[in-house]
C-alpha positions, 0 to 999 in steps of 0.5 A: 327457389329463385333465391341463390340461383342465378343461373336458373334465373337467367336461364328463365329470363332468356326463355322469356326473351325469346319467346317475346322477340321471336317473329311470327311466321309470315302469311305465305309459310303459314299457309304453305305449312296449312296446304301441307297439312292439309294435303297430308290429311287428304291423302291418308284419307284417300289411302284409308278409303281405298283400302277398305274392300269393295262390298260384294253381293251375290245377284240373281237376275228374275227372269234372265236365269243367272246368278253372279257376285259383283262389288259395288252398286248393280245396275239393270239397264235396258238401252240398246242391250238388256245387261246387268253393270257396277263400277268400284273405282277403275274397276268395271263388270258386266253381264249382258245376256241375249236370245241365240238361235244358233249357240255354237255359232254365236259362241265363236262369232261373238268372240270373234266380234271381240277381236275385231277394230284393233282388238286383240285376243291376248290370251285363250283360257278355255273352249268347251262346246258351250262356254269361251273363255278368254282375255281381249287387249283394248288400247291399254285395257285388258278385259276377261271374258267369259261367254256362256251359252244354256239352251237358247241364250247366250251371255257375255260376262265381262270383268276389267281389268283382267288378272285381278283377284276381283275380276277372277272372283265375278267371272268364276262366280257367273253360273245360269240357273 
């Protein structure tokens, strides 16, 4: 086959030259191709992970009378205030759920309360005799809020940031039992 053929054989001899002469990669390009790689496989990763929708389960608290959806791991904490709280990256919720002696009254000093030390009500949703709903400007964070009163309690539910499919997802899903 190599016989006669002098350009196939040169063109082979010229391969294998260059594949002898040819410099490595120094220590520095080697590991900046590396950290390049390896930055791209992170983040493909990361995209990856934050594409996959947060798992959501419906909550019924035991002795608190209401049910809700919220994503993520639910936690019950007691101090300072009895609420139920996840977290899925940026994204926080809450309810928080106390006794009222006056429900009217808390309705709108609560909502009130929320407008206070630089707070700012940005938008007002609904008002009925017994629920408030509306969105509170804090610094850069905007929070949904959604107070509810049944009989003698009173709850706070509350969803950031607000205007997202999630957030509008948790506070529409809150009923009390």
């Amino acid at each position: 086959k190599w016989r006669g053929s002098p350009k196939t054989q040169s063109q082979m001899m010229e391969t294998l030259l260059d594949g002898a002469t040819t410099r490595a990669p120094s220590a520095g390009a080697t590991a900046g191709l590396l950290a390049t790689w390896l930055f791209g496989l992170v983040a493909a990763a990361m995209a990856l992970f934050l594409a996959v929708p947060a798992h959501w389960e419906t909550f019924t608290h035991p002795t608190a009378g209401f049910t809700v959806e919220m994503p993520g791991n639910i936690k019950e904490e007691t101090s300072p205030q009895t609420f139920v709280t996840s977290k899925v990256w940026s994204s926080e919720y809450l309810v928080m759920w106390m006794d009222v002696s006056e429900p009217g009254l808390w309705l709108s000093f609560t909502r009130d309360g929320m407008a206070r030390d630089g707070k700012q009500i940005v938008r007002e949703l609904e008002a009925t005799p017994t629920e408030r709903r509306f969105d509170v400007r804090d610094g850069d964070v905007v929070r949904a809020v959604r107070l509810v009163v049944k009989g003698t309690r009173g709850y706070a539910v509350i969803a950031q940031p607000a205007g997202t499919g999630d957030s509008d997802r948790m506070i529409k899903s809150f009923r009390t039992n």
